[in-house]
C-alpha positions in Angstrom: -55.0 -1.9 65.3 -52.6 1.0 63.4 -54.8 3.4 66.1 -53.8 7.0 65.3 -53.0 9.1 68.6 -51.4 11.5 67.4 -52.3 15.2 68.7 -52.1 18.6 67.0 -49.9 21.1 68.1 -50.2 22.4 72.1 -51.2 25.8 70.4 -53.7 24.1 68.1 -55.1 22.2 70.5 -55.6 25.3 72.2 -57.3 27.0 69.5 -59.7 23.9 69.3 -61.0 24.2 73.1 -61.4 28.3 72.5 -63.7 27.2 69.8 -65.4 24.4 71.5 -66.1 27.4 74.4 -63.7 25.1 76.5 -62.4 28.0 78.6 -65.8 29.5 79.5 -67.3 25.8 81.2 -64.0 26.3 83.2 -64.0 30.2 83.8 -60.8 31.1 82.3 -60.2 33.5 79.8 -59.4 32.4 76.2 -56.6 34.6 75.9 -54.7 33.1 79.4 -55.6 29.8 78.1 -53.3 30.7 74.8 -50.8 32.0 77.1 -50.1 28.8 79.1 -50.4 26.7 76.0 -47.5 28.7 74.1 -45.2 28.4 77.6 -46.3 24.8 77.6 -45.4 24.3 73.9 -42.0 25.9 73.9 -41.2 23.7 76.7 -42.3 20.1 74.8 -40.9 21.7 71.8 -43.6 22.7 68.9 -43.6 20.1 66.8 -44.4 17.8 69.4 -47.6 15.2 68.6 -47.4 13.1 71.6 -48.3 16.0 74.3 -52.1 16.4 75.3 -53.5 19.9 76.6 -54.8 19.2 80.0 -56.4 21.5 82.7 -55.7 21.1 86.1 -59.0 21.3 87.8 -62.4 20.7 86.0 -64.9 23.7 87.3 -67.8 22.4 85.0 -69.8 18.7 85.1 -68.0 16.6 83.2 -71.7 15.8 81.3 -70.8 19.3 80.1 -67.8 18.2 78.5 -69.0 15.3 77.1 -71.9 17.0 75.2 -69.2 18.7 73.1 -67.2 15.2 72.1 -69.3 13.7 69.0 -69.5 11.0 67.0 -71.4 10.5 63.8 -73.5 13.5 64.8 -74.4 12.1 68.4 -72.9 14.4 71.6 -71.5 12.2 73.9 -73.0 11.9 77.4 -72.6 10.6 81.1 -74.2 7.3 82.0 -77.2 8.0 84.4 -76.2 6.0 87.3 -72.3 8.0 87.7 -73.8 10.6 89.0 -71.1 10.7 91.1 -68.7 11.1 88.8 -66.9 14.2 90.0 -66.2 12.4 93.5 -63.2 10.2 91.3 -59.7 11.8 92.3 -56.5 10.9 90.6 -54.4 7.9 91.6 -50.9 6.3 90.9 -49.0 3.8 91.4 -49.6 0.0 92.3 -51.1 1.0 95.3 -53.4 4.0 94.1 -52.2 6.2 96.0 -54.0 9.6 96.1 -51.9 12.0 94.3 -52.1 16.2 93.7 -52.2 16.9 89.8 -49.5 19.6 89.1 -49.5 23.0 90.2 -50.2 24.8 87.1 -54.1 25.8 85.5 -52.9 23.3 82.9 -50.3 20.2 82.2 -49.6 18.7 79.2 -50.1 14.6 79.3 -47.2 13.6 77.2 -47.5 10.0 74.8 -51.0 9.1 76.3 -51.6 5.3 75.0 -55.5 3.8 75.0 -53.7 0.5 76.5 -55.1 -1.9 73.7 -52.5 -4.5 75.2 -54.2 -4.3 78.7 -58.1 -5.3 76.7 -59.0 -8.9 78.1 -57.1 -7.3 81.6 -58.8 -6.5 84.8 -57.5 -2.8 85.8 -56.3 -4.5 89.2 -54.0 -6.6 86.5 -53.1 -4.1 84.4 -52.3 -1.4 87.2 -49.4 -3.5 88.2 -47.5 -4.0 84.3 -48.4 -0.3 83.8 -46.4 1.0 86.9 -43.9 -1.5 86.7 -43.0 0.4 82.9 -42.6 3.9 85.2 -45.7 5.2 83.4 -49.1 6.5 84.8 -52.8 6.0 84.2 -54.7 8.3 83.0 -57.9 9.9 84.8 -61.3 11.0 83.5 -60.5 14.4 82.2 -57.6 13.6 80.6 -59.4 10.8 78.3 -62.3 13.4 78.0 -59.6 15.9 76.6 -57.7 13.4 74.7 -61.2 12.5 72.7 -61.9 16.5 72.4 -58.8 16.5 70.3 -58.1 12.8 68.1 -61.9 11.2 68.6 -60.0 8.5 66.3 -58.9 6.9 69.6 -62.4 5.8 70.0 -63.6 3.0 68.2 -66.0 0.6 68.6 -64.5 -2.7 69.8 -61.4 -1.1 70.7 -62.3 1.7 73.6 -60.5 2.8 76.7 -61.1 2.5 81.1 -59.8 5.8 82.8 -58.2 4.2 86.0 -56.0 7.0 87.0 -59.9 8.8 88.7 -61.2 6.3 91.8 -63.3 7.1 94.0 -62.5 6.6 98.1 -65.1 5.4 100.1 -66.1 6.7 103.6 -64.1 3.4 105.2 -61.0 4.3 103.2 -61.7 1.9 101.1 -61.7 2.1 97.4 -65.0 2.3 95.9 -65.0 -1.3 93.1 -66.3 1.0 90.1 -63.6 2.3 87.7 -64.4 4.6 84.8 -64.3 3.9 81.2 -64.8 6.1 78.2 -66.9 3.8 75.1 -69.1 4.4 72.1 -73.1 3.5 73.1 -74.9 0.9 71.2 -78.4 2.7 72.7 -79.2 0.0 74.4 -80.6 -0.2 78.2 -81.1 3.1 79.9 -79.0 4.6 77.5 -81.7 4.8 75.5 -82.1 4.6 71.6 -81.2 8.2 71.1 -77.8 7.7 72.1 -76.9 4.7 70.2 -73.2 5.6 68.6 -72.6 8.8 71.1 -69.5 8.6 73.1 -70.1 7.6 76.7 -68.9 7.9 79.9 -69.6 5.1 82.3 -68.0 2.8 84.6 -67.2 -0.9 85.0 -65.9 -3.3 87.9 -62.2 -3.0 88.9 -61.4 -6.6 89.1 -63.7 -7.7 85.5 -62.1 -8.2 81.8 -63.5 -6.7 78.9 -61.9 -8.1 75.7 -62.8 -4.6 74.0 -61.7 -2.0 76.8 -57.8 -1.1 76.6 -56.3 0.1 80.0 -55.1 3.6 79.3 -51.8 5.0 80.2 -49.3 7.8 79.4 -45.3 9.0 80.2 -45.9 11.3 82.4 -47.2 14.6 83.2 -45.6 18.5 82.7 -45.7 21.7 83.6 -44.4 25.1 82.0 -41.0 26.7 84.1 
């Protein structure tokens, strides 16, 4: 589909997030946030377009993030009935295992990949080719963050599930919903209002979607 996901500088994607008031949602200070990115850049090298600015931990709703991805004039938004959302931790491996995201305020997500290969695959199915190829899935803030920077990775038709967030369930079980990240028709509750707005909602873990990829990056880094 010649998809372009190719990413601006670390530093200019920095820039972009200070603008978007990025750092406030997740009290940090702008200036820090430059900091980290420059150590972060010098370590991918600066010319890199395959590495995605990514903080570690989320202190805002992620309906507060989605409000500042747009599309054709329309904020995105969070489906009404994940209001649960923020319960989804991150998970690798063919197993899901629940994993610790690096300890640094922010990572850089290096050749993230919206999966178009994996679309007509169940995420069960897919989890198992992606991990097989040493990569990683990718959770719900990084495919928020990716969207902040390139919305061209968005398309109708051709959209992306998050399966790197799942949510555990009281019996240790994991919970059948998995997160996807799609452009509304404003239909349903969504509601006419949002028709074309980026959305965040969920699907089933074992169904196929011909238009949902199953996305998936290298790996993820930290500064020295």
């Amino acid at each position: 589909m010649g998809v372009n996901t190719l990413l601006p500088s670390v530093t200019n994607q920095a820039q972009r997030l200070i603008e978007l008031g990025v750092p406030g949602l997740l009290g940090q200070d702008p200036g820090q946030v430059m900091s980290v990115a420059l150590a972060l850049e010098e370590k991918i090298g600066k010319e890199s377009t395959e590495a995605l600015l990514v903080p570690t931990r989320i202190m805002c709703s992620y309906a507060d993030l989605m409000r500042l991805v747009t599309h054709q004039g329309h904020p995105g938004f969070v489906v009404e009935d994940f209001t649960d959302a923020a319960d989804f931790i991150t998970v690798t491996g063919p197993d899901s295992k629940p994993i610790e995201l690096p300890d640094s305020p922010w990572y850089l997500l290096t050749d993230p990949r919206r999966g178009d290969e994996f679309e007509n695959s169940s995420p069960a199915e897919a989890l198992e080719t992606i991990s097989e190829h040493g990569r990683i899935t990718m959770t719900i803030g990084e495919g928020i963050f990716w969207l902040l920077q390139n919305l061209s990775v968005l398309e109708r038709n051709h959209c992306f599930m998050t399966i790197g967030s799942r949510k555990l369930k009281s019996t240790g079980a994991f919970d059948a919903r998995t997160p996807a990240l799609w452009i509304s028709n404003g239909t349903g509750r969504d509601g006419k209002e949002h028709r074309d707005a980026p959305k965040l909602g969920w699907c089933w873990w074992n169904n196929r979607h011909t238009w949902l990829g199953i996305a998936h990056a290298e790996r993820r880094a930290v500064a020295p």
